[in-house]
VOMIKE-327764 format. One record per residue: residue number from 1; y, x, z of N, C-alpha, C, CB in turn; residue in one letter. Coordinates in nm, 2 decimals, always signed. Each point is the difference from the previous one (the first is absolute). Glycine has a CB too. Example, Ala and Ser with C-alpha at 12.3 -4.5 7.8 and 13.67 -1.06 7.14 Angstrom:
<nodes>
@k = 1 nyy = -0.57 nxx = +1.32 nzz = +0.78 cayy = +0.12 caxx = -0.09 cazz = +0.00 cyy = +0.12 cxx = +0.09 czz = +0.00 cbyy = -0.12 cbxx = -0.19 cbzz = +0.12 r = a
@k = 2 nyy = +0.23 nxx = +0.15 nzz = -0.19 cayy = +0.11 caxx = +0.09 cazz = +0.00 cyy = +0.11 cxx = -0.08 czz = +0.08 cbyy = -0.06 cbxx = +0.12 cbzz = -0.22 r = s
</nodes>
This chain:
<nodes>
@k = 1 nyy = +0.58 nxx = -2.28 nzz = +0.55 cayy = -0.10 caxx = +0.05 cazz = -0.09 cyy = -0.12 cxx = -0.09 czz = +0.01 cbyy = +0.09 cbxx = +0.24 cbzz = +0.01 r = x
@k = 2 nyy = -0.15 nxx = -0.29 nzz = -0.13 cayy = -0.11 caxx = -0.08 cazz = +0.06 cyy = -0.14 cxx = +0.11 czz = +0.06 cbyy = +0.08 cbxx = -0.23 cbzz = -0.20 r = x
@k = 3 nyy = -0.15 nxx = +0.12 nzz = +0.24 cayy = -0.10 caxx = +0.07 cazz = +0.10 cyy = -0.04 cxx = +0.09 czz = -0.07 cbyy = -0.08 cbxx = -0.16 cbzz = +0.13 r = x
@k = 4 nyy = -0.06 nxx = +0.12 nzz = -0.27 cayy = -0.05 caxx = +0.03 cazz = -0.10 cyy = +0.04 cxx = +0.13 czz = -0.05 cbyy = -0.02 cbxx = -0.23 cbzz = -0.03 r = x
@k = 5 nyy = +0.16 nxx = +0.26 nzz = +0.02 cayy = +0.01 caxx = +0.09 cazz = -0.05 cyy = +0.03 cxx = +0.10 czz = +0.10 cbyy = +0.04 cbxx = -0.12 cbzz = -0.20 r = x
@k = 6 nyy = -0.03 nxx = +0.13 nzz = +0.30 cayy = +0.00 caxx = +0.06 cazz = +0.13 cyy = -0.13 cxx = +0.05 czz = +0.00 cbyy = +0.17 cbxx = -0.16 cbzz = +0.13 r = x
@k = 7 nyy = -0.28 nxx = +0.12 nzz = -0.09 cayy = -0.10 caxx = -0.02 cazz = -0.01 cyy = -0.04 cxx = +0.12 czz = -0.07 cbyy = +0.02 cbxx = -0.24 cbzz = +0.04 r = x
@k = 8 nyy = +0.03 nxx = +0.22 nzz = -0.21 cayy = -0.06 caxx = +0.08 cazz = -0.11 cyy = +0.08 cxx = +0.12 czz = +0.04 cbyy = -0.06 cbxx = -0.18 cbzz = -0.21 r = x
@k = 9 nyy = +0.15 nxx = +0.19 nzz = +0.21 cayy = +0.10 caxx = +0.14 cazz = +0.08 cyy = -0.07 cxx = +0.06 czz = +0.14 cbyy = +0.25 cbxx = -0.12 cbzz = -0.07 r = x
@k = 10 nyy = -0.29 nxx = +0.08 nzz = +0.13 cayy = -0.10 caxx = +0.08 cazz = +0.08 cyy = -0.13 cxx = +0.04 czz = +0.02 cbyy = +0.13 cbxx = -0.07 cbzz = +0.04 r = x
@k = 11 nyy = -0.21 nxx = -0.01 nzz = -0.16 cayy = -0.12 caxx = +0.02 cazz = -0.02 cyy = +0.01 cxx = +0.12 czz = -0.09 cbyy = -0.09 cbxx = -0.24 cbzz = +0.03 r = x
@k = 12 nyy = +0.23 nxx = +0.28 nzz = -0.11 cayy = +0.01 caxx = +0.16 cazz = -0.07 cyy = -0.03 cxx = +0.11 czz = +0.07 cbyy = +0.17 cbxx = -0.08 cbzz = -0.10 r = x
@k = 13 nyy = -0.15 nxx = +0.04 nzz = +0.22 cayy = +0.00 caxx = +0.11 cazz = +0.10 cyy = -0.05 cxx = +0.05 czz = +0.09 cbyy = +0.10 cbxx = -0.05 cbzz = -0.05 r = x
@k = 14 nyy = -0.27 nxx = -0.03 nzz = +0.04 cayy = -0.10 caxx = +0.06 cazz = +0.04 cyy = -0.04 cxx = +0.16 czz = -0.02 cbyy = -0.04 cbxx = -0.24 cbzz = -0.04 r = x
@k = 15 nyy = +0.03 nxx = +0.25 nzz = -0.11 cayy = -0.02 caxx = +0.12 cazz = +0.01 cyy = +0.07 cxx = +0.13 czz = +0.08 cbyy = -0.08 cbxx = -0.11 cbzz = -0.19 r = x
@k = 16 nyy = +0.20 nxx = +0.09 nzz = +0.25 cayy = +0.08 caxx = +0.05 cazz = +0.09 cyy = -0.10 cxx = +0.04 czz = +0.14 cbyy = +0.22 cbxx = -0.14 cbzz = -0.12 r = x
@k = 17 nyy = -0.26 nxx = +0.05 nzz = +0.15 cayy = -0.08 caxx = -0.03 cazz = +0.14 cyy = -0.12 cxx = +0.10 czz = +0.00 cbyy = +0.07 cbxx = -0.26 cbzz = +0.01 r = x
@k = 18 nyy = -0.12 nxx = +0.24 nzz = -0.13 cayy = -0.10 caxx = +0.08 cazz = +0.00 cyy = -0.01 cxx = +0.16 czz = -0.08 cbyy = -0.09 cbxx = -0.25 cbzz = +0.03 r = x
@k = 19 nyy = +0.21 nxx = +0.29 nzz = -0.05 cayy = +0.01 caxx = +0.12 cazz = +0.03 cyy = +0.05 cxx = +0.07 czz = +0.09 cbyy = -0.01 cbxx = -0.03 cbzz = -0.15 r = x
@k = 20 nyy = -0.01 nxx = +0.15 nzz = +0.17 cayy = -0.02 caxx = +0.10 cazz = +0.10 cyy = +0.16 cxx = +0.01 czz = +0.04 cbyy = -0.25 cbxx = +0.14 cbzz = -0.09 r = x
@k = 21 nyy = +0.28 nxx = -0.07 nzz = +0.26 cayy = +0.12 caxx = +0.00 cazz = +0.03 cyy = +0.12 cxx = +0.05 czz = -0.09 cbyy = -0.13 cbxx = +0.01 cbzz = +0.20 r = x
@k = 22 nyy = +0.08 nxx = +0.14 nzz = -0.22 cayy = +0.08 caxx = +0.08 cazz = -0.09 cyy = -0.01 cxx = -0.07 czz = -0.15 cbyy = -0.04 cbxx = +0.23 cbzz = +0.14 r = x
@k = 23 nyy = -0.07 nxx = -0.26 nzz = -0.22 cayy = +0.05 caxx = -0.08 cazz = -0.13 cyy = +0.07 cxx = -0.12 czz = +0.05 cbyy = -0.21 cbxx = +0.07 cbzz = -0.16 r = x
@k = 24 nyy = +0.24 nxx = -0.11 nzz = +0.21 cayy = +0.07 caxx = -0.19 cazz = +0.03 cyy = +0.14 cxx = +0.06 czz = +0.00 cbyy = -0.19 cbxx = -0.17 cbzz = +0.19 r = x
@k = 25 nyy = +0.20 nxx = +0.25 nzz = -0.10 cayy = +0.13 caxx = +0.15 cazz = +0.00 cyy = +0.09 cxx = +0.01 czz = -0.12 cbyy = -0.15 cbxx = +0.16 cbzz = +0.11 r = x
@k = 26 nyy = +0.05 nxx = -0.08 nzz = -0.19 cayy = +0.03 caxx = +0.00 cazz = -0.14 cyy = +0.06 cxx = -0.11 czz = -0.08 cbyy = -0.17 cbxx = +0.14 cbzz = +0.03 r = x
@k = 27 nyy = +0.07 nxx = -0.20 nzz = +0.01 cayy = +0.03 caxx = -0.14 cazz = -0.12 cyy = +0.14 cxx = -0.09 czz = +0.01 cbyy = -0.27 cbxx = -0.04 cbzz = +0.01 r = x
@k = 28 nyy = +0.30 nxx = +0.05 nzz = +0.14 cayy = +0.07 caxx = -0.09 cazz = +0.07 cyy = +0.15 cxx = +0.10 czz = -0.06 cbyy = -0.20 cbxx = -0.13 cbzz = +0.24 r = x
@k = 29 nyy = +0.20 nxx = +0.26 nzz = -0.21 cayy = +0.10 caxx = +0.05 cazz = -0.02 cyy = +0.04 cxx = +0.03 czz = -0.20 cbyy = -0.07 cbxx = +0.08 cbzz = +0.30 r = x
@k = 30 nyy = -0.05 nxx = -0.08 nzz = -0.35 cayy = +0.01 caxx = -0.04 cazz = -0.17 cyy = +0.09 cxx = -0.14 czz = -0.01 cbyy = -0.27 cbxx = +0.10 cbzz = -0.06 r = x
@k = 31 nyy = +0.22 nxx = -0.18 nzz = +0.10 cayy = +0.06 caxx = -0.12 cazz = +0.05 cyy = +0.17 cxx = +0.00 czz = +0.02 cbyy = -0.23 cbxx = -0.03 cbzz = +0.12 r = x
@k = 32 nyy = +0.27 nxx = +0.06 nzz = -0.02 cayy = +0.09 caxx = +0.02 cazz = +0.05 cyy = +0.13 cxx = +0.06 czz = -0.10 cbyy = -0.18 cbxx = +0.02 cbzz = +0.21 r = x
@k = 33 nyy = +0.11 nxx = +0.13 nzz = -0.26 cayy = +0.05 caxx = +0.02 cazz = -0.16 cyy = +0.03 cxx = -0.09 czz = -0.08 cbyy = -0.11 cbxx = +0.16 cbzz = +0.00 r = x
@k = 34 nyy = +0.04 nxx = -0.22 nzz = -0.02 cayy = +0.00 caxx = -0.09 cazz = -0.14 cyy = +0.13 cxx = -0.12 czz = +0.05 cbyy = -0.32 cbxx = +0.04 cbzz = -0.09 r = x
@k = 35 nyy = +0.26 nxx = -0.06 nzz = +0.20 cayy = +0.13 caxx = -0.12 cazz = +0.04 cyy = +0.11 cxx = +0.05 czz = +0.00 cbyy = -0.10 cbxx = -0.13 cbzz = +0.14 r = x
@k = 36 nyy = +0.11 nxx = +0.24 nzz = -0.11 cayy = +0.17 caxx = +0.10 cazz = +0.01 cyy = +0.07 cxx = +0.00 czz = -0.10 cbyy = -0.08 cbxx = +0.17 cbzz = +0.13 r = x
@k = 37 nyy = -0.02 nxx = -0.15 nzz = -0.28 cayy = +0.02 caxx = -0.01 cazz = -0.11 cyy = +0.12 cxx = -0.11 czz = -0.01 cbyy = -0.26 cbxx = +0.09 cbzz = -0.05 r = x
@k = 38 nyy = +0.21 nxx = -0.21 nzz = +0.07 cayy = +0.06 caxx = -0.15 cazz = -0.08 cyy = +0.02 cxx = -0.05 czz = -0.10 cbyy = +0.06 cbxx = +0.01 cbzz = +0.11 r = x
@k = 39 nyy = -0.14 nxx = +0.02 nzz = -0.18 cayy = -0.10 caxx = -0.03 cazz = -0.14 cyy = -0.07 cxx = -0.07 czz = +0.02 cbyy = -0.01 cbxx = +0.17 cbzz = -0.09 r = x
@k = 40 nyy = -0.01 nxx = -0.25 nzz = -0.02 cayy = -0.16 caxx = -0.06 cazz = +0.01 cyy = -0.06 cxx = +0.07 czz = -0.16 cbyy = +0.06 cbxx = -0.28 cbzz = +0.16 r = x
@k = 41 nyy = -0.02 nxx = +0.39 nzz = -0.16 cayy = -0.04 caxx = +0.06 cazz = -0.12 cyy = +0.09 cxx = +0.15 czz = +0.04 cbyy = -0.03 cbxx = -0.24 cbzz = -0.20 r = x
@k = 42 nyy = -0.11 nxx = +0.36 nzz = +0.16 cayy = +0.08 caxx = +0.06 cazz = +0.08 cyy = -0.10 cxx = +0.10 czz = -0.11 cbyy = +0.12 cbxx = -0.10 cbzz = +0.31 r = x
@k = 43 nyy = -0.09 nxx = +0.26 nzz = -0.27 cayy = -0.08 caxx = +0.13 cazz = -0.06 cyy = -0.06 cxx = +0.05 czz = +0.12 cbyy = +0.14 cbxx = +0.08 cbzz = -0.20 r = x
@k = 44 nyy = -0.19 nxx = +0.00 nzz = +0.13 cayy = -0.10 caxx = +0.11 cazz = +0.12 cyy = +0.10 cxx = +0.09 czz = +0.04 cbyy = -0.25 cbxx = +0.01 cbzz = -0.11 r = x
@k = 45 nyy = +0.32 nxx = +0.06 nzz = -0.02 cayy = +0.15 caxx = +0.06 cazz = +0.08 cyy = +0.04 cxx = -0.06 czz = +0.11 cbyy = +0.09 cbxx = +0.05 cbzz = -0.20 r = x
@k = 46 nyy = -0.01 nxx = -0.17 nzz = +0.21 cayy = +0.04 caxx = -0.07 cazz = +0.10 cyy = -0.05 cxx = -0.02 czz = +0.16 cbyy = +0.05 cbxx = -0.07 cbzz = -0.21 r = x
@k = 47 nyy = -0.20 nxx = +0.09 nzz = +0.14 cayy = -0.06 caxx = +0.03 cazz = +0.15 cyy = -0.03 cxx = +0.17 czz = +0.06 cbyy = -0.12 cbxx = -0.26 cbzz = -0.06 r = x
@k = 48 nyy = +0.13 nxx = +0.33 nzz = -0.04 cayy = -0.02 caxx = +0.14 cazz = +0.05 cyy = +0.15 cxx = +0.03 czz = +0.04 cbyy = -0.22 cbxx = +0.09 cbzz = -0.16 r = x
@k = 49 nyy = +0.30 nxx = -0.21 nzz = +0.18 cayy = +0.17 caxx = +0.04 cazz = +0.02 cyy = -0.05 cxx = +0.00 czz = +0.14 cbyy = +0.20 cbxx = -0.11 cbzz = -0.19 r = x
@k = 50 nyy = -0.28 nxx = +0.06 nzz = +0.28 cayy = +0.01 caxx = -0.01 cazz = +0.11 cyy = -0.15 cxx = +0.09 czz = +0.11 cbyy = +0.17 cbxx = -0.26 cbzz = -0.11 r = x
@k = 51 nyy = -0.16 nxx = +0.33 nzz = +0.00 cayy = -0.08 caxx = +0.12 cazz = +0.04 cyy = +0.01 cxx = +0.14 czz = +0.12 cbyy = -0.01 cbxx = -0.10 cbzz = -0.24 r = x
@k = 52 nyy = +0.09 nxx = +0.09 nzz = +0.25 cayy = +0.07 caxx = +0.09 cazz = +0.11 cyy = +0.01 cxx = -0.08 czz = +0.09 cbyy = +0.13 cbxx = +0.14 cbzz = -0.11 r = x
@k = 53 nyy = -0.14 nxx = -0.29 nzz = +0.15 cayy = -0.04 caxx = -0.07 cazz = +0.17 cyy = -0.13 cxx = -0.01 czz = -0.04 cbyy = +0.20 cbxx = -0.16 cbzz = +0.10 r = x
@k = 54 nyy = -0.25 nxx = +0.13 nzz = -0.15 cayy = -0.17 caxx = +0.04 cazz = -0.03 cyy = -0.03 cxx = +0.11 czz = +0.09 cbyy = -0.02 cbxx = -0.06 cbzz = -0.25 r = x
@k = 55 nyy = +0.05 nxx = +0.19 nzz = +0.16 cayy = -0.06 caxx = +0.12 cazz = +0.03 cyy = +0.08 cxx = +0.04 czz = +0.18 cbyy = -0.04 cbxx = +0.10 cbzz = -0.32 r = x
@k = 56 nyy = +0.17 nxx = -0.16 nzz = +0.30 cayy = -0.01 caxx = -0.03 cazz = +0.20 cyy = -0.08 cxx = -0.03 czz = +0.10 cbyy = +0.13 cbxx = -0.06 cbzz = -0.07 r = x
@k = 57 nyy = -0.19 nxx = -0.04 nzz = -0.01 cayy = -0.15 caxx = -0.09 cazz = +0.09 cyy = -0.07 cxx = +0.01 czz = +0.02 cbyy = +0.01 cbxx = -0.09 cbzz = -0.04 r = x
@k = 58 nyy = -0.10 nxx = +0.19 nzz = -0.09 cayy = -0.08 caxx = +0.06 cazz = +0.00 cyy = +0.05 cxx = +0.14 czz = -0.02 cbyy = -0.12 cbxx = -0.19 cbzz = -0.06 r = x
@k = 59 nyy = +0.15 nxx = +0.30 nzz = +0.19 cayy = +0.01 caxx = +0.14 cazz = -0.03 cyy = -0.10 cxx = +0.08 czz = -0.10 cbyy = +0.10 cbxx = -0.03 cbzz = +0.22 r = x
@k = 60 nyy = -0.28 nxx = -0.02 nzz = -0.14 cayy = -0.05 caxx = +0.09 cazz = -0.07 cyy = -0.09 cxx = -0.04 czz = -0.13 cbyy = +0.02 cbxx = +0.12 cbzz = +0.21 r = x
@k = 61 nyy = +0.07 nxx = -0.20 nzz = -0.27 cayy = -0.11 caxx = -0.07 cazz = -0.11 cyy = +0.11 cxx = +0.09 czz = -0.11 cbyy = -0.13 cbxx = -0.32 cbzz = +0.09 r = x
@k = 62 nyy = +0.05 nxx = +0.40 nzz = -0.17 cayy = +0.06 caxx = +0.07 cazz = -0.11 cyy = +0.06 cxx = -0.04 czz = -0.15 cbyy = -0.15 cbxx = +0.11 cbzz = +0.13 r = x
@k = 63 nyy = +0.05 nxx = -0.23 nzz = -0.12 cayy = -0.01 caxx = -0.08 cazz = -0.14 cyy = +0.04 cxx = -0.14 czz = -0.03 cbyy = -0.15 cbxx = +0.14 cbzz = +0.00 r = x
@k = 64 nyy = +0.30 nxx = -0.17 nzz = +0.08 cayy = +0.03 caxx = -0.08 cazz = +0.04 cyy = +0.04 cxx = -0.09 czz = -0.14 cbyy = +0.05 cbxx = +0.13 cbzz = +0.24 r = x
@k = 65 nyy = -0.03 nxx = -0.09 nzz = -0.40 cayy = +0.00 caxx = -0.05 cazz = -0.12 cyy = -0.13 cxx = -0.10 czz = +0.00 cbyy = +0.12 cbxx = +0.21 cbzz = -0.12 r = x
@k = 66 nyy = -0.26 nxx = -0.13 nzz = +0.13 cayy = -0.10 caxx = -0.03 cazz = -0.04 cyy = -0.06 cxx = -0.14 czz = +0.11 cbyy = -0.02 cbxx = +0.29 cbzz = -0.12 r = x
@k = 67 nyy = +0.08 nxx = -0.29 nzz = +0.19 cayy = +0.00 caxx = -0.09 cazz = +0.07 cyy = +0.07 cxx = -0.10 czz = +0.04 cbyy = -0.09 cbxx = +0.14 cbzz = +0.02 r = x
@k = 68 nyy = +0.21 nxx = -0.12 nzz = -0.08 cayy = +0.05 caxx = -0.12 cazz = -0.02 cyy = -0.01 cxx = -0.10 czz = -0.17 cbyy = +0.15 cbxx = +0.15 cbzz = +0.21 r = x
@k = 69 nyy = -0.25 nxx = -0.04 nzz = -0.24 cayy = -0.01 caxx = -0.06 cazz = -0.15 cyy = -0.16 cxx = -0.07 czz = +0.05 cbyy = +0.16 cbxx = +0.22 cbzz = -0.22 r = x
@k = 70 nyy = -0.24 nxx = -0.18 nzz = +0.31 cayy = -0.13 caxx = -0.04 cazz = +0.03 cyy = +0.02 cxx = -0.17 czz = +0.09 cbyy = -0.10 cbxx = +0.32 cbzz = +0.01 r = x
@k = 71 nyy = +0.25 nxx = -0.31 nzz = +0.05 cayy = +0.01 caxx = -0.09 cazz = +0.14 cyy = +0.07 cxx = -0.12 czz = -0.12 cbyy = +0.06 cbxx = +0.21 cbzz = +0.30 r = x
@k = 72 nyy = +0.00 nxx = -0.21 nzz = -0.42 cayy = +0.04 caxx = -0.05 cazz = -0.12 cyy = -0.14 cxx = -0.08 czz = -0.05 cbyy = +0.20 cbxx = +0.21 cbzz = -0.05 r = x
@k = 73 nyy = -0.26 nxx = -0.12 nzz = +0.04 cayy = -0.15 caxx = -0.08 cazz = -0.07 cyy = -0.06 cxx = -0.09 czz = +0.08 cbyy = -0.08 cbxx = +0.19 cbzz = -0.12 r = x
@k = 74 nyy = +0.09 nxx = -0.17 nzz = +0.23 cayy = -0.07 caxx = -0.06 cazz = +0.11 cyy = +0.07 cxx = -0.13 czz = +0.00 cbyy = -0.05 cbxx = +0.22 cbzz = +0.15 r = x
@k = 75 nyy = +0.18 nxx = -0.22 nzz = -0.16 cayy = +0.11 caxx = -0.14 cazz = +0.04 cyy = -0.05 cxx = -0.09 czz = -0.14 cbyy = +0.26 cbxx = +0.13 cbzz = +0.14 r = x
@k = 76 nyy = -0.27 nxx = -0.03 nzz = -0.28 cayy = -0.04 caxx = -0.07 cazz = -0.15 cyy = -0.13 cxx = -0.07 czz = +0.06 cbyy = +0.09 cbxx = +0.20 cbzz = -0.22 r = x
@k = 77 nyy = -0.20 nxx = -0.18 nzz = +0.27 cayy = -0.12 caxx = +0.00 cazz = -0.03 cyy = +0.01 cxx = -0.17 czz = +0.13 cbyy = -0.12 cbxx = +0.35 cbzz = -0.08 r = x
@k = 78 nyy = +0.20 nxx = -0.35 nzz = +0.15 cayy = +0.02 caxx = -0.06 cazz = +0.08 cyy = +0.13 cxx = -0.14 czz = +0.01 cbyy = -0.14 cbxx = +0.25 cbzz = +0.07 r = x
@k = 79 nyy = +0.16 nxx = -0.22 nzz = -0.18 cayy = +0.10 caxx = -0.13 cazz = -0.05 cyy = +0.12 cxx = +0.02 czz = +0.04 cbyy = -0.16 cbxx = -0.15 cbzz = +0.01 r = x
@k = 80 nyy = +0.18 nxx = +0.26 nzz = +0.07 cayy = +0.17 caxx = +0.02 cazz = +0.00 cyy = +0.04 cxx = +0.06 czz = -0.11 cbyy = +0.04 cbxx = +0.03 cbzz = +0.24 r = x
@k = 81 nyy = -0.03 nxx = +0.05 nzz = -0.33 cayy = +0.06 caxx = +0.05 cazz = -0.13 cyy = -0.02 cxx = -0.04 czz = -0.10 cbyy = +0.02 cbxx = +0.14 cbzz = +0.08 r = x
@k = 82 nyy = +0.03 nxx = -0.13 nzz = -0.21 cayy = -0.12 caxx = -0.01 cazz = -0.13 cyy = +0.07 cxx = +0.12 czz = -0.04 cbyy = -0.09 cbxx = -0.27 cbzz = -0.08 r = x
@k = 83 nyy = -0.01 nxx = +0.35 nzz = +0.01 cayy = +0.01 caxx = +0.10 cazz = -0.08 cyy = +0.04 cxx = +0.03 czz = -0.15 cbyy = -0.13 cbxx = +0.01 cbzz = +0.17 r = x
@k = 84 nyy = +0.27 nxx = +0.01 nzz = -0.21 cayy = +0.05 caxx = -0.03 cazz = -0.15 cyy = -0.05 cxx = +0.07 czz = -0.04 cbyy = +0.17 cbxx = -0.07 cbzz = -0.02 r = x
@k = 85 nyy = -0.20 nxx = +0.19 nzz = +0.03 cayy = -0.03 caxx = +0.12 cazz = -0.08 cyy = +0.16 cxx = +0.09 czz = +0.02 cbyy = -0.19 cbxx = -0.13 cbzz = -0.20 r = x
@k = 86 nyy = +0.15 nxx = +0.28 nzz = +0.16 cayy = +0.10 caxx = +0.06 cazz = -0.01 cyy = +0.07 cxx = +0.06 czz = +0.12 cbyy = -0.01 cbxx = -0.13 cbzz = -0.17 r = x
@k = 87 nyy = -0.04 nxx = +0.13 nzz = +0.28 cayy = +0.07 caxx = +0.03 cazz = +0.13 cyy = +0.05 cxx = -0.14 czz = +0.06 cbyy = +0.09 cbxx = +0.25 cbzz = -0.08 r = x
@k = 88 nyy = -0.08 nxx = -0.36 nzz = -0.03 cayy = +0.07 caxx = -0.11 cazz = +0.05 cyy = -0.09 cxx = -0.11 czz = +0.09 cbyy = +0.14 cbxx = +0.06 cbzz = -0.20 r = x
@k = 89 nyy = -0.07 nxx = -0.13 nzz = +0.30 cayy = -0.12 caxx = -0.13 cazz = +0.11 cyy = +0.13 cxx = -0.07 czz = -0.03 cbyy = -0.20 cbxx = +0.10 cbzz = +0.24 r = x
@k = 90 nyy = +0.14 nxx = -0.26 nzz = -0.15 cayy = +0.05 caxx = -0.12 cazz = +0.01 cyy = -0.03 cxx = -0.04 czz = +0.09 cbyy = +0.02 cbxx = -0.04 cbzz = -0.17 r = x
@k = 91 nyy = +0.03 nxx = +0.00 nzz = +0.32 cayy = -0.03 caxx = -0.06 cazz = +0.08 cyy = -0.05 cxx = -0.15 czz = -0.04 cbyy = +0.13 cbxx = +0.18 cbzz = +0.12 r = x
@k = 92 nyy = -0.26 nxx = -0.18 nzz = -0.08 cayy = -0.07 caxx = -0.18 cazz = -0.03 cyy = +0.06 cxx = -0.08 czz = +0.02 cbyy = -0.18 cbxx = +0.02 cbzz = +0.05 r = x
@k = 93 nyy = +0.17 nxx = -0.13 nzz = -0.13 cayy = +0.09 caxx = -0.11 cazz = +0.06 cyy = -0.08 cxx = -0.09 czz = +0.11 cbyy = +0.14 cbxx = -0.01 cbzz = -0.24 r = x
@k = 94 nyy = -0.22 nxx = +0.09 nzz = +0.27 cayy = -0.12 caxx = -0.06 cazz = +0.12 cyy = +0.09 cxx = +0.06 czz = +0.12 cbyy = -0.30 cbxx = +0.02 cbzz = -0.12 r = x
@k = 95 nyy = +0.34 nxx = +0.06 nzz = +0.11 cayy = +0.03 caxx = +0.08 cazz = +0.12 cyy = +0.09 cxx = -0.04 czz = +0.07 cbyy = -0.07 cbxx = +0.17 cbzz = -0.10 r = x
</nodes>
């Protein structure tokens, strides 16, 4: 892989660093979903399929939808997804 773009693949992932233990948690395990997937085009269905190891992880988080739709915006805002509309994402071709 050349350097350059090595480089640009890890500079994504700052913002990781500088969130807090339990959101990095989150995010990492949003993450984890979405790769399980194997799409590079996927729904929001598809990721609330993997909602029950979520709410594993987190026993006492109640609102484990709303948060995986919050930990979704976070990856959009941050160049891992793009957002179609519709329930529907795209993993970046940055990513």
């Amino acid at each position: 892989m050349p350097e350059q773009l090595v480089r640009e693949q890890w500079a994504q992932t700052v913002f990781l660093r500088r969130a807090g233990m339990e959101a990095r948690g989150w995010l990492l395990e949003v993450m984890r979903t979405v790769e399980d997937i194997g799409l590079s085009s996927f729904t929001l269905g598809d990721v609330y399929a993997g909602e029950d190891r979520l709410q594993r992880a987190y026993p006492n988080n109640r609102n484990v939808r709303p948060k995986i739709r919050q930990q979704l915006q976070v990856l959009r805002d941050n160049g891992f997804l793009e957002f179609l509309g519709r329930g529907k994402y795209r993993l970046s071709r940055e990513s």
